[in-house]
Every structure is written in C-alpha cells, then in structure tokens.
C-alpha positions, 0 to 999 in steps of 0.5 A: 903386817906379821908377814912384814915383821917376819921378814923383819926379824929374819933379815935385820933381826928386830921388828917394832910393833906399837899399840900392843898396851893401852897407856892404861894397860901400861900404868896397871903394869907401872902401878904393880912395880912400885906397889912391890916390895923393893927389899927383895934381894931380887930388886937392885936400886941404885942412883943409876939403876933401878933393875928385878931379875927374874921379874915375872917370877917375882911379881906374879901379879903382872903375868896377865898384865904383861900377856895381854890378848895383843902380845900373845897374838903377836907371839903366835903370829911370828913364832907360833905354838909352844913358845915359853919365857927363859928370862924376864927382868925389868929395868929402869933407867932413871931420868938422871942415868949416866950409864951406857950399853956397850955393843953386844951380843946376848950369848948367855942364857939362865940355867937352875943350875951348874951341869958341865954338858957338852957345848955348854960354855962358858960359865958365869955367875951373876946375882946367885943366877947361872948363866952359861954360853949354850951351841948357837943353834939354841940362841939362833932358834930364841928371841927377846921381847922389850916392852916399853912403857915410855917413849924411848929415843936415842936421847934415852937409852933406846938401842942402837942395832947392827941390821942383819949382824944376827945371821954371823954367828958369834960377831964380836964387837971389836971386829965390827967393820964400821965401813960394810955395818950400819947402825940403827936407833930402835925408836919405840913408843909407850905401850910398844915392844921391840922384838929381837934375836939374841945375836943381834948387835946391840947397844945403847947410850947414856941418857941425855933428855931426863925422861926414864926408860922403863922395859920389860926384857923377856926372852923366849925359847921352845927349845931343850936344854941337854945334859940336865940342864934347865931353865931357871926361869919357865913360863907358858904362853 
C-alpha cells in the first residue's frame, strides 16, 4: 500500500489514507481542543472560523494524540527517517461557513524571524508570524499532512486539487488552462489524513450541508534553512 501512495504523492501530488484515528482517538484529539483556553491570542474564533496557529506548540498535550503508532508509520514508510514539523494550525470550519479557498499554492513557509538571505522572498507577516517564499527545491522536497476528524466531501469544504500541478513549479492560478488540468475532490473520512506537496493546486468551497470540517494542518520538512534563517515552529517525529 505505501508504494501505491507513493506513487501517488510523486505523480498527482496527494495521497488519501484512512483509518489512521480510531473515532476514539479523534474525540480524545476533539475533547483537548475544546477543553483549551480559547483567550490565547493564538486562537481565532470568529462566526466563520474557529482557527490555532502554531497549534502543536500551543496545545502540547495533543502531540502523543496526533502522532499515534499509525501516522508516524505512515510518515516513515512514505518520507523516511529525519522528518520534522514546520507548521501546524488547526482549523474548523463551522456548520454554517459561508467562506471559500480560492485556488492556490502553499509558497510560503514560517520562519522565527526576518534575515533578508539570499532566494528568500517574498516576505509576509501574518498573526506576529514571518512567512517568507523559500527556492523551490525546499517546497519541492516538504509535505502537508490534514488530519481530518469529520467526514469531509465537496458540500463541506474538502479540497479540491489540480493532480499532477506540483511537478510545474510556481503555477499561478490564473494561467491555469482548464481544457489540459482536471480537478479533484479530496473525499476524506473521519479518522483519515490527506497527504499533499505545498505545490499542489488547491482549493476549497463554501459549505453547503451544515456538517463541520475540523483538520489538523502539519506541514513537514527535513531541510535547512540558509542564511540564519529558522523554523519558527520544530517538532520531531
């Protein structure tokens, strides 16, 4: 099976494993999200949104949750040794969301700091965080894991894919040409995760069937950053 998912994630650039959380192990994960203290200035709850940046780091008690025996076989089967978290939020898109992804790619990664290096560029700031464009061999070379604790389907808010759109570099959405790329709705079961490069097309739309969609976003790297840089997130696995 890994080798299929491998192939997966090298041709069209995502793969979808489920079973990876018991519904029990997914409740513990629910259960220490709503038992956290929501006045940290990492939460954002809004109508539409209910979001915690640097999600691992702030509530440290899910770590042994969210990397059960299955998920860090998964990542060593399909990345191998030396893999380490860059990034983790979690995101809840509420029953009644009228919010929609448009399409993109994930060309931005989260430093400790602003160092003006060398094919670092460019620059954003986003909730007291850096973000910075890093070369492409460092996006090309990380991947994203969304565990999902509901059901996801188009109605809402799985995301939709462009297979095969990581292998082009930069691709910017508005010089997609619909009539050679194809788009995929990324179906994922409670208890399942998605597995995706940061290069990969992706969007999502609004919520239409008043069922949450609840994720965990981790993104992953074994690479180092130049210049001074660092990640501002650093997690073993």
């Amino acid at each position: 099976m890994a080798i299929t998912q491998q192939d997966n994630i090298l041709n069209d650039g995502f793969a979808i494993v489920n079973d990876i959380y018991t519904q029990a192990e997914a409740n513990s994960i629910i259960t220490a999200i709503e038992a956290a203290d929501q006045s940290n200035p990492a939460f954002r709850k809004t109508d539409d949104l209910f979001a915690i940046r640097q999600f691992l780091k702030e509530l440290p008690q899910v770590v042994p949750l969210i990397f059960n025996p299955k998920l860090k076989e998964l990542i060593r089967a399909l990345f191998g040794e030396g893999c380490f978290v860059t990034k983790s939020i979690y995101f809840d898109k509420p029953e009644l969301s009228n919010w929609f992804v448009a399409w993109h790619q994930d060309l931005t990664i989260v430093v400790d700091k602003r160092i003006d290096a060398p094919g670092y560029g460019p620059w954003t700031v986003k909730q007291n965080q850096f973000g910075v464009q890093p070369p492409l061999n460092i996006l090309q070379n990380n991947f994203t894991i969304r565990i999902h604790l509901d059901d996801t389907n188009g109605d809402n808010g799985a995301l939709k894919v462009v297979p095969g759109s990581h292998q082009k570099g930069v691709y910017r959405p508005e010089t997609i040409n619909w009539e050679l790329e194809t788009e995929t709705t990324c179906n994922v079961n409670a208890g399942g995760v998605m597995i995706m490069r940061p290069l990969l097309l992706h969007a999502s739309n609004r919520t239409t069937n008043n069922k949450k969609r609840r994720v965990v976003h981790i993104e992953f790297s074994r690479e180092t950053l130049d210049g001074g840089l660092n990640w501002a997130e650093w997690l073993s696995v």
